[in-house]
PDB file with SEQRES, HELIX, SHEET and CRYST1 records, atoms N, CA, C and O in Angstrom:
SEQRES   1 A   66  UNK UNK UNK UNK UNK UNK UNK UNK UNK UNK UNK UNK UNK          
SEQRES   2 A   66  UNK UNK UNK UNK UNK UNK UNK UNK UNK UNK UNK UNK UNK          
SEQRES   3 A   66  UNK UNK UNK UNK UNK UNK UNK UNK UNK UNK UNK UNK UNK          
SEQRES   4 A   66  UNK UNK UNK UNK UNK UNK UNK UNK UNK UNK UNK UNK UNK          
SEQRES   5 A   66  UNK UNK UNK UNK UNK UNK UNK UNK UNK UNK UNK UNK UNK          
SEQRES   6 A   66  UNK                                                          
HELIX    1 AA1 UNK A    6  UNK A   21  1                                  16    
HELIX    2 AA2 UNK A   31  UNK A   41  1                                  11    
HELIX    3 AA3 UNK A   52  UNK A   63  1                                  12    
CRYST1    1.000    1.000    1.000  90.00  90.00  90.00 P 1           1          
ATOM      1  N   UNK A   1      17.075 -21.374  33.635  1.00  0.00           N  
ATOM      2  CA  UNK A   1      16.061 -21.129  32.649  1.00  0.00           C  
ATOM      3  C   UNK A   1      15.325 -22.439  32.421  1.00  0.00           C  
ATOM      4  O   UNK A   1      15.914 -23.516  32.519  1.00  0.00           O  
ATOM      5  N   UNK A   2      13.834 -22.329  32.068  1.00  0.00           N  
ATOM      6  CA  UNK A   2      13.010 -23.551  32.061  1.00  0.00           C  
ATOM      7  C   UNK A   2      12.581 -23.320  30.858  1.00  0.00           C  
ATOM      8  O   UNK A   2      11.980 -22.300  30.520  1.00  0.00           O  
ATOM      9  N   UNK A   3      12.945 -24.520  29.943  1.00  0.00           N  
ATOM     10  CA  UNK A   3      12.115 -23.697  28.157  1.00  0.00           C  
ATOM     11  C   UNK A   3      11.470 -25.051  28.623  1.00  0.00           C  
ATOM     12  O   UNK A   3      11.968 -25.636  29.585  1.00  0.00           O  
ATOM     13  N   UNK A   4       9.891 -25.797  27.681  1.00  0.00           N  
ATOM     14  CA  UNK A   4       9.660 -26.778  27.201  1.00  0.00           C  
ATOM     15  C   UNK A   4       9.332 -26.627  25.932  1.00  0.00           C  
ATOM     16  O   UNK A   4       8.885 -25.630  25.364  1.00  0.00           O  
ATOM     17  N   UNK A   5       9.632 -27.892  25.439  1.00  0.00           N  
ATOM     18  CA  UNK A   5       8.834 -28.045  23.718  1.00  0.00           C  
ATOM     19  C   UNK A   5      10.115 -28.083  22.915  1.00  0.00           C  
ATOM     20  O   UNK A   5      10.673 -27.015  23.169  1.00  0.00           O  
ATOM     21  N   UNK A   6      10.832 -28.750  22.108  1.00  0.00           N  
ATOM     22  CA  UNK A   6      11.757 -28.868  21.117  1.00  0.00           C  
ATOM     23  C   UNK A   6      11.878 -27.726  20.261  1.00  0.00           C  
ATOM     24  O   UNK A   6      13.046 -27.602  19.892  1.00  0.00           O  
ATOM     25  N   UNK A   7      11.317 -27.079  19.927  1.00  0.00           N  
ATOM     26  CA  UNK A   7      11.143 -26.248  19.239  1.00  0.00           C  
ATOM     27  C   UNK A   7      11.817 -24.871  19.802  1.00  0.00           C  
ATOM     28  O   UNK A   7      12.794 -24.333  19.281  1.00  0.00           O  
ATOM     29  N   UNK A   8      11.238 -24.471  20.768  1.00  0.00           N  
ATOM     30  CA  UNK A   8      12.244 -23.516  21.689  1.00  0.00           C  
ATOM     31  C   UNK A   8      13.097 -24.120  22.331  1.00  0.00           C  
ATOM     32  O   UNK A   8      13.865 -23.261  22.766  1.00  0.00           O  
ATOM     33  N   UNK A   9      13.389 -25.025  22.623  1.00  0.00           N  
ATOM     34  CA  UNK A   9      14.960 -25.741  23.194  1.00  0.00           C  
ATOM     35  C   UNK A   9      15.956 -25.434  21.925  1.00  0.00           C  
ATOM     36  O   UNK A   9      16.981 -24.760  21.824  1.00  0.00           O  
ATOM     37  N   UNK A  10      15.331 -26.091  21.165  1.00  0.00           N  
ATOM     38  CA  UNK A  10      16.323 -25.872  19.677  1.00  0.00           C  
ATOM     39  C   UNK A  10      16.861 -24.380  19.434  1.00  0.00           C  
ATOM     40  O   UNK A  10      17.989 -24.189  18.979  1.00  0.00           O  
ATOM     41  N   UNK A  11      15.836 -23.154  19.822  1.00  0.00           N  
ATOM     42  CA  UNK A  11      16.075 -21.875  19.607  1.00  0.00           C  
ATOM     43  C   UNK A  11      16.913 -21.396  20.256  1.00  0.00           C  
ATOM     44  O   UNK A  11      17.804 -20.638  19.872  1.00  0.00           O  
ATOM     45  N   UNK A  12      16.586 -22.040  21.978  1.00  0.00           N  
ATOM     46  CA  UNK A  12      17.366 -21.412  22.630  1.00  0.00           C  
ATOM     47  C   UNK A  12      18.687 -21.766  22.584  1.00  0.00           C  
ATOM     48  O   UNK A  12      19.584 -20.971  22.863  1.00  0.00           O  
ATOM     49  N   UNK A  13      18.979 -23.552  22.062  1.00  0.00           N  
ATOM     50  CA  UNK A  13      20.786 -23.816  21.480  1.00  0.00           C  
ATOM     51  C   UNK A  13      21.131 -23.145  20.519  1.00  0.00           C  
ATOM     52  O   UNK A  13      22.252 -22.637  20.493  1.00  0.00           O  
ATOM     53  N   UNK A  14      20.288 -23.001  19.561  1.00  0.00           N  
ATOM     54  CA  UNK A  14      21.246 -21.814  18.667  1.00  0.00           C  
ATOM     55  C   UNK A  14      21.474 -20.646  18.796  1.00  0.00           C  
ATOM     56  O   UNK A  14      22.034 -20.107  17.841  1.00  0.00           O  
ATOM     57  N   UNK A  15      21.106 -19.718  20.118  1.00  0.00           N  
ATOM     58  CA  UNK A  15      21.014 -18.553  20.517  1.00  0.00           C  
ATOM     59  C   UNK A  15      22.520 -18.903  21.542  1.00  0.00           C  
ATOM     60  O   UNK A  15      23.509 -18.192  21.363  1.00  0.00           O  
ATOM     61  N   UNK A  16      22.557 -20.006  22.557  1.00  0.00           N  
ATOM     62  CA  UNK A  16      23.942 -20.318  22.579  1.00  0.00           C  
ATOM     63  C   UNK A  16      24.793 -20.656  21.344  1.00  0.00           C  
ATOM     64  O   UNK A  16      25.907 -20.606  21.866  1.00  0.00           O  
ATOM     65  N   UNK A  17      24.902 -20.809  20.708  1.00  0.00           N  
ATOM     66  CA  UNK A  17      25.656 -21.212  19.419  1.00  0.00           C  
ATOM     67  C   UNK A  17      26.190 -19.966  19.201  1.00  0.00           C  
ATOM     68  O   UNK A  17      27.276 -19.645  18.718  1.00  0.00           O  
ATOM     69  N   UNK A  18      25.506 -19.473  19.518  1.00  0.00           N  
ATOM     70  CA  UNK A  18      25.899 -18.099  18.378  1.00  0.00           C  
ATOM     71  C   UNK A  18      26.817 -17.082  19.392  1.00  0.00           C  
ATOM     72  O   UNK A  18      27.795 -16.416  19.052  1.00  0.00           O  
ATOM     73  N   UNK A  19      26.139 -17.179  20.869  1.00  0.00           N  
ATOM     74  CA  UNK A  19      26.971 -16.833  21.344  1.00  0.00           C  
ATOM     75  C   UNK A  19      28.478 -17.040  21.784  1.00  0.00           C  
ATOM     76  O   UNK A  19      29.358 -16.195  21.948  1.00  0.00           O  
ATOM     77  N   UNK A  20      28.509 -18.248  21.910  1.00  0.00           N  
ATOM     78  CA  UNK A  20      29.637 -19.252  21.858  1.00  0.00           C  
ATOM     79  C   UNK A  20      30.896 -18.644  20.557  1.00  0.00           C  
ATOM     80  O   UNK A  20      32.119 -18.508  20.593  1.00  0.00           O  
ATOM     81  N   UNK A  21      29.805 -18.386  19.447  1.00  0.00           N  
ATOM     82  CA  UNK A  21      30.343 -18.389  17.761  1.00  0.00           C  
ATOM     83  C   UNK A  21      31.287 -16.811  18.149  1.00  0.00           C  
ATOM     84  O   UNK A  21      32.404 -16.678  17.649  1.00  0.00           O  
ATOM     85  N   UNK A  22      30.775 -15.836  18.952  1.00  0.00           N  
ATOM     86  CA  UNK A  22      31.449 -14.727  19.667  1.00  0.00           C  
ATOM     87  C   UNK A  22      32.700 -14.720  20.809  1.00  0.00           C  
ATOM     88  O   UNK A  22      33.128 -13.781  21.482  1.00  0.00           O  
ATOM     89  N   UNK A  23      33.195 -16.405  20.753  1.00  0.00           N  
ATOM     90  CA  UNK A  23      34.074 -16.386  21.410  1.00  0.00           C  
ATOM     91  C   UNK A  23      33.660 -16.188  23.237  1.00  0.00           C  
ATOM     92  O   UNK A  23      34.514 -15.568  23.870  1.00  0.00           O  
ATOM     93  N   UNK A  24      32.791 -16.537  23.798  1.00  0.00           N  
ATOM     94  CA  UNK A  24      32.168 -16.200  25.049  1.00  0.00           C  
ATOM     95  C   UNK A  24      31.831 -17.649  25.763  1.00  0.00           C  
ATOM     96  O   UNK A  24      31.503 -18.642  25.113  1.00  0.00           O  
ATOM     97  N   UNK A  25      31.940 -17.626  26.946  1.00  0.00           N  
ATOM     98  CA  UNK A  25      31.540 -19.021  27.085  1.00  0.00           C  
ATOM     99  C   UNK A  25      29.753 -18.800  27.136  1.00  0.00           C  
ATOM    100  O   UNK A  25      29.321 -17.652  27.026  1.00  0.00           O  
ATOM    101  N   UNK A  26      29.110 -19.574  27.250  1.00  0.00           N  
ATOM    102  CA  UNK A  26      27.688 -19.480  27.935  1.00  0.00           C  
ATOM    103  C   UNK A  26      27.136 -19.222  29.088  1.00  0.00           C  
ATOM    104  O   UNK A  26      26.012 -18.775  29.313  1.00  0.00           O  
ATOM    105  N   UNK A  27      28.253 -19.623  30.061  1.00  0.00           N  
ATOM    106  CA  UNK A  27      28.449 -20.114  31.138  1.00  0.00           C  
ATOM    107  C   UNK A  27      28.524 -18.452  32.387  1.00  0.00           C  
ATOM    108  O   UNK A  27      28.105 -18.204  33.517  1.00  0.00           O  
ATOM    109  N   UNK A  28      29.505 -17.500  31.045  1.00  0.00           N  
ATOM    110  CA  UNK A  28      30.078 -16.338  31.496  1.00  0.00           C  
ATOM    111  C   UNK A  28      28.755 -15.301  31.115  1.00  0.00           C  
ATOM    112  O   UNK A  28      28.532 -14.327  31.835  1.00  0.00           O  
ATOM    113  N   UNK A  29      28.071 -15.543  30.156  1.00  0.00           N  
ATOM    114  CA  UNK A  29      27.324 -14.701  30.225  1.00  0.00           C  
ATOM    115  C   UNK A  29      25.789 -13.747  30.784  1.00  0.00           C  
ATOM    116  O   UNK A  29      24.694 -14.190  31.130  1.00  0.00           O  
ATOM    117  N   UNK A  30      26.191 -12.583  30.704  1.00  0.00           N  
ATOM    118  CA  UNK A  30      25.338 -11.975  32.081  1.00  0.00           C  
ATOM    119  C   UNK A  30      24.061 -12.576  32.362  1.00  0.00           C  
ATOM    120  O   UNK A  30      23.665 -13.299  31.448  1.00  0.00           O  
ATOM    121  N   UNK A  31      23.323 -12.489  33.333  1.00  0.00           N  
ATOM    122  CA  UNK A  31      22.553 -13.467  34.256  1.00  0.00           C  
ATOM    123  C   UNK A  31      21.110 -12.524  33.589  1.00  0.00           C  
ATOM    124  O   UNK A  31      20.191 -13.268  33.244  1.00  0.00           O  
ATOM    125  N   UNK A  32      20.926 -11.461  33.448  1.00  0.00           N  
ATOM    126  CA  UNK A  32      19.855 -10.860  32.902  1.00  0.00           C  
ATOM    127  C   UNK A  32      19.796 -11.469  31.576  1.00  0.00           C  
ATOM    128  O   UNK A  32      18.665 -11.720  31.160  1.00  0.00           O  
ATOM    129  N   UNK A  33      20.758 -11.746  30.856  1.00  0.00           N  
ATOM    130  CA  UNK A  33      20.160 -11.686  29.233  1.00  0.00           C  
ATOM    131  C   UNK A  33      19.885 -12.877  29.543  1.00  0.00           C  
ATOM    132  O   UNK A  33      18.846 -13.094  28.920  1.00  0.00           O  
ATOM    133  N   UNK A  34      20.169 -13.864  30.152  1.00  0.00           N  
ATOM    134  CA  UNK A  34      19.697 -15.722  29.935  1.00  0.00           C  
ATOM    135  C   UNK A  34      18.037 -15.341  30.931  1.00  0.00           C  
ATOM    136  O   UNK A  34      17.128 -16.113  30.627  1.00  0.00           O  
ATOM    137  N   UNK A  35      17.756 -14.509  31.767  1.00  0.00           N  
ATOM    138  CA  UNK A  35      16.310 -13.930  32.216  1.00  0.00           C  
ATOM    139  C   UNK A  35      15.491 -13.367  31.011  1.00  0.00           C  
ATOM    140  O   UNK A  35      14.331 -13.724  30.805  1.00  0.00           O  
ATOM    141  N   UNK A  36      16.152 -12.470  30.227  1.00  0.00           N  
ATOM    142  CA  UNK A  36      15.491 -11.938  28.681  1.00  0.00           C  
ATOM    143  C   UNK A  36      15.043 -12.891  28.321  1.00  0.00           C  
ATOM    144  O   UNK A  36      13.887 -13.268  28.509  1.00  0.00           O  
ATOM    145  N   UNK A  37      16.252 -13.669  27.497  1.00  0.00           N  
ATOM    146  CA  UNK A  37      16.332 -15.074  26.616  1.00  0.00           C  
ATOM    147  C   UNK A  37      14.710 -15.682  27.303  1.00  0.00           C  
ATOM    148  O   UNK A  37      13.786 -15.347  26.560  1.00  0.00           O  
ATOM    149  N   UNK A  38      14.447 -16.138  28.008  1.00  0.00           N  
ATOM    150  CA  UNK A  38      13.400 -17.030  28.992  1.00  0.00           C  
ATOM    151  C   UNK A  38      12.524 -16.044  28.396  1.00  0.00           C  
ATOM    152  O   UNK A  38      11.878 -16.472  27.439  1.00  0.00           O  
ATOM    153  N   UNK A  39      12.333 -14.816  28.719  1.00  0.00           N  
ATOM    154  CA  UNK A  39      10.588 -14.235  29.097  1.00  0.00           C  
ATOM    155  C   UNK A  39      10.371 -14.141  27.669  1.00  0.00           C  
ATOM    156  O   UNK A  39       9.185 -14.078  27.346  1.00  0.00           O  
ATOM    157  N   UNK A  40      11.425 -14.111  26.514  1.00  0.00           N  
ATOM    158  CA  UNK A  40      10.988 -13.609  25.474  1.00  0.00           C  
ATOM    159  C   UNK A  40      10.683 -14.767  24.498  1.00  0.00           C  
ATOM    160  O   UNK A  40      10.054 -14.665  23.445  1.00  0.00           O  
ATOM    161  N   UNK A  41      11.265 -15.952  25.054  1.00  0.00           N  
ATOM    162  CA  UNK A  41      11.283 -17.111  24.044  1.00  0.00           C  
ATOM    163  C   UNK A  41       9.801 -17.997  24.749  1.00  0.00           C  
ATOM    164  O   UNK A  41       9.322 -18.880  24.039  1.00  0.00           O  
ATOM    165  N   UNK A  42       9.260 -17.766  25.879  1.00  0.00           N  
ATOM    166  CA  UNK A  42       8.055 -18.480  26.464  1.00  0.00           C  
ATOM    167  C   UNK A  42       7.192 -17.268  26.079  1.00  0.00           C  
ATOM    168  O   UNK A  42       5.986 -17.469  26.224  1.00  0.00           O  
ATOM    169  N   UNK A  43       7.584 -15.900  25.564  1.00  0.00           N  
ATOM    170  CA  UNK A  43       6.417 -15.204  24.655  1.00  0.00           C  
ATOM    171  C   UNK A  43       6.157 -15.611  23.599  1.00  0.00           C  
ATOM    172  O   UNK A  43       5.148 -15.226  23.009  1.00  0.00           O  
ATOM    173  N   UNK A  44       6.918 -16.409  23.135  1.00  0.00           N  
ATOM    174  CA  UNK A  44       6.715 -16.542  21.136  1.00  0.00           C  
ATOM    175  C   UNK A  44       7.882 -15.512  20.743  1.00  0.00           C  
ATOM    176  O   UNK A  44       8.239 -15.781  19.596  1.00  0.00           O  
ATOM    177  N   UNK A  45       8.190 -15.055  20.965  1.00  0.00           N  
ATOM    178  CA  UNK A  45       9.108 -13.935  20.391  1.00  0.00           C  
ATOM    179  C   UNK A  45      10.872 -13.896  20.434  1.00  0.00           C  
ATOM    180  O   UNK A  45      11.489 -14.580  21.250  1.00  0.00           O  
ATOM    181  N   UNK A  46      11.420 -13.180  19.641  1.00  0.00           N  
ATOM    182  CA  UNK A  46      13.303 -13.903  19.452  1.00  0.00           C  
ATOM    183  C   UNK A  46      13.699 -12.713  20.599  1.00  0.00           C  
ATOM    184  O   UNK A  46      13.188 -11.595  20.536  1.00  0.00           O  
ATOM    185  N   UNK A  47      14.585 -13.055  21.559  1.00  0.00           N  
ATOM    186  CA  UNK A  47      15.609 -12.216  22.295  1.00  0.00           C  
ATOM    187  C   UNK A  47      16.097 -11.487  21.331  1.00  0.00           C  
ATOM    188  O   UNK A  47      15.971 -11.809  20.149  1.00  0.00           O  
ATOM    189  N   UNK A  48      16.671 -10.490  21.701  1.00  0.00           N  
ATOM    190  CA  UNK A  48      17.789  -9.518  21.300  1.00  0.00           C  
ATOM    191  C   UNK A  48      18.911 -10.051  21.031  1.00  0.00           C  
ATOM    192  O   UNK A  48      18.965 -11.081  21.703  1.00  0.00           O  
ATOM    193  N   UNK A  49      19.713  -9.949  20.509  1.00  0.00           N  
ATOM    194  CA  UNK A  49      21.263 -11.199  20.365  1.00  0.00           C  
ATOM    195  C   UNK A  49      22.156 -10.557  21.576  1.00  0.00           C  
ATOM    196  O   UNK A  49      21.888  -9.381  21.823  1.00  0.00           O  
ATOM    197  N   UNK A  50      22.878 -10.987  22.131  1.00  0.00           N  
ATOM    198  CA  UNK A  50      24.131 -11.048  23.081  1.00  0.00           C  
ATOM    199  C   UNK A  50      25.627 -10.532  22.614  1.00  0.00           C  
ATOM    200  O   UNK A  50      26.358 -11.485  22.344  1.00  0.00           O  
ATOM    201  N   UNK A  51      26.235  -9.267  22.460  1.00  0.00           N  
ATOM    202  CA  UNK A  51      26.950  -8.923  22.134  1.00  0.00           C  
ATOM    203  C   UNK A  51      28.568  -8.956  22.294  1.00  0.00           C  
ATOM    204  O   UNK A  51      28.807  -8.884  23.499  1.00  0.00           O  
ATOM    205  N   UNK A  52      29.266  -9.003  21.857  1.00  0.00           N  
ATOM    206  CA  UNK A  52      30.511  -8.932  22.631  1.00  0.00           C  
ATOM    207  C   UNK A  52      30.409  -7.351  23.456  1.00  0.00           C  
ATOM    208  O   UNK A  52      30.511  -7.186  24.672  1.00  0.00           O  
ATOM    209  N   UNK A  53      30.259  -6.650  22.773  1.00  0.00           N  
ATOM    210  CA  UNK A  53      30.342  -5.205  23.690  1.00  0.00           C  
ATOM    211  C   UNK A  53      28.987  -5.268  24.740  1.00  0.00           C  
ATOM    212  O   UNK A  53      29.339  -4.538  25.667  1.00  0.00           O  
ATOM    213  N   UNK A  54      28.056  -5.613  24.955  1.00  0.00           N  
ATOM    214  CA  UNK A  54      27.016  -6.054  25.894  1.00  0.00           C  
ATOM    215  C   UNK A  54      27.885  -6.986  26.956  1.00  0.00           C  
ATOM    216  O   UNK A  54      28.176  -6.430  28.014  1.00  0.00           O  
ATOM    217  N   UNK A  55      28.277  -8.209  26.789  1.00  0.00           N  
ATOM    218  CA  UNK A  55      29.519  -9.172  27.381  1.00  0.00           C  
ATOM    219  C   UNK A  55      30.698  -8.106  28.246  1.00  0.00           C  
ATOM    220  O   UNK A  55      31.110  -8.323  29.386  1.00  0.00           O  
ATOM    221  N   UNK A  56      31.027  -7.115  27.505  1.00  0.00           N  
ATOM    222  CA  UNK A  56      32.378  -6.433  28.075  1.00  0.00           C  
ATOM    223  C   UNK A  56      31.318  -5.760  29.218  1.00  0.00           C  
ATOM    224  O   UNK A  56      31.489  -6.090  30.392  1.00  0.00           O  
ATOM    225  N   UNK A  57      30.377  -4.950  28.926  1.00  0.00           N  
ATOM    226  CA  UNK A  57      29.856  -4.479  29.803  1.00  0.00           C  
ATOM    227  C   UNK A  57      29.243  -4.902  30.976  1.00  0.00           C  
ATOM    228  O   UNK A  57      29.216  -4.328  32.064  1.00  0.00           O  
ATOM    229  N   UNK A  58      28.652  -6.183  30.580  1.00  0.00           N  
ATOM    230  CA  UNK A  58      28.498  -7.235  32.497  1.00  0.00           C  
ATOM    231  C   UNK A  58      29.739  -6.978  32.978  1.00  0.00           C  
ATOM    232  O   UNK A  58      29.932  -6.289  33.980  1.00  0.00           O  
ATOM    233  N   UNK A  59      30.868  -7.649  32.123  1.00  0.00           N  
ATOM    234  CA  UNK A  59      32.174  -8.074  32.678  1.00  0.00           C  
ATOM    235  C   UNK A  59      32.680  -6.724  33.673  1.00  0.00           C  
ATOM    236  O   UNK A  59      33.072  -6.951  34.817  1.00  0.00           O  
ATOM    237  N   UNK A  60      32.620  -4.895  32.967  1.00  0.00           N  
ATOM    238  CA  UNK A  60      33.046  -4.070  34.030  1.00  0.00           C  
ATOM    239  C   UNK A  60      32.373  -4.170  35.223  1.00  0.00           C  
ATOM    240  O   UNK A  60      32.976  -4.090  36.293  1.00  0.00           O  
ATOM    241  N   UNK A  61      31.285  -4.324  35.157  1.00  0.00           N  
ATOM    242  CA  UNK A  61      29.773  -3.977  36.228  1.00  0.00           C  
ATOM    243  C   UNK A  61      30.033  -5.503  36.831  1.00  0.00           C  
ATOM    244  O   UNK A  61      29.267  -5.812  37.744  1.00  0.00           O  
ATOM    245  N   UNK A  62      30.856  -6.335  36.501  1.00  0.00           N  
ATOM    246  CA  UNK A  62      30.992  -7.836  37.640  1.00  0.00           C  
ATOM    247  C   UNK A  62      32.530  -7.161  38.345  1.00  0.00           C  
ATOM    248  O   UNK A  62      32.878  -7.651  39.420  1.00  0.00           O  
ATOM    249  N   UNK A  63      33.343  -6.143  37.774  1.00  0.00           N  
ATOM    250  CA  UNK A  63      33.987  -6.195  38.596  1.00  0.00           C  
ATOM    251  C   UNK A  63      34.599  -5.054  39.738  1.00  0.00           C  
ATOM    252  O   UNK A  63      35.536  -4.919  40.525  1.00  0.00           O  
ATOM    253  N   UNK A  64      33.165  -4.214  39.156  1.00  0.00           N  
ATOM    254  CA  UNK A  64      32.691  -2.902  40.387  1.00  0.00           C  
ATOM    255  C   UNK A  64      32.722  -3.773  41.262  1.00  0.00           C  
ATOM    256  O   UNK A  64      33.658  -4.067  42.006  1.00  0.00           O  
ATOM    257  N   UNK A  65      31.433  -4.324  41.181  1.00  0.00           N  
ATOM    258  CA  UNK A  65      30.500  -4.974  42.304  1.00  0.00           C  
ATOM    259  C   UNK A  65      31.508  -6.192  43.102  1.00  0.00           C  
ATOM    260  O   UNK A  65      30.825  -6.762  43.953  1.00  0.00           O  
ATOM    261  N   UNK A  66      32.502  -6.568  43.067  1.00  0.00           N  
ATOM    262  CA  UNK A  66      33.731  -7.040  43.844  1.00  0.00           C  
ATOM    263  C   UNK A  66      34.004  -6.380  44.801  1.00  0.00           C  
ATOM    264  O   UNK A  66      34.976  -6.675  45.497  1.00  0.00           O  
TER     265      UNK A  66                                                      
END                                                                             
């Protein structure tokens, strides 16, 4: 993900924060929502939040696709 400007950098750490705050790493979470996160935060506009039950659901669908 490419943010510029402090302002959305800052948004986008507390959007990790929070996910983090859910017990998740950042690291683990699904590859579309950090694509959301991007198109929606270089719109002006807040992502959707990142769920634990959203999280469980990459996690089955990462381990179909094995």
């Amino acid at each position: 993900m490419k943010i510029e400007g402090w302002p959305k950098v800052e948004k986008v750490l507390r959007h990790v924060d929070t996910i983090e705050g859910l017990g998740i790493d950042a690291a683990d979470v699904d590859p579309d929502h950090w694509r959301h996160v991007a198109y929606w935060m270089k719109a002006g506009e807040a992502p959707r939040p990142y769920t634990a039950e959203r999280h469980a659901a990459w996690r089955r669908r990462r381990e179909i696709g094995k």
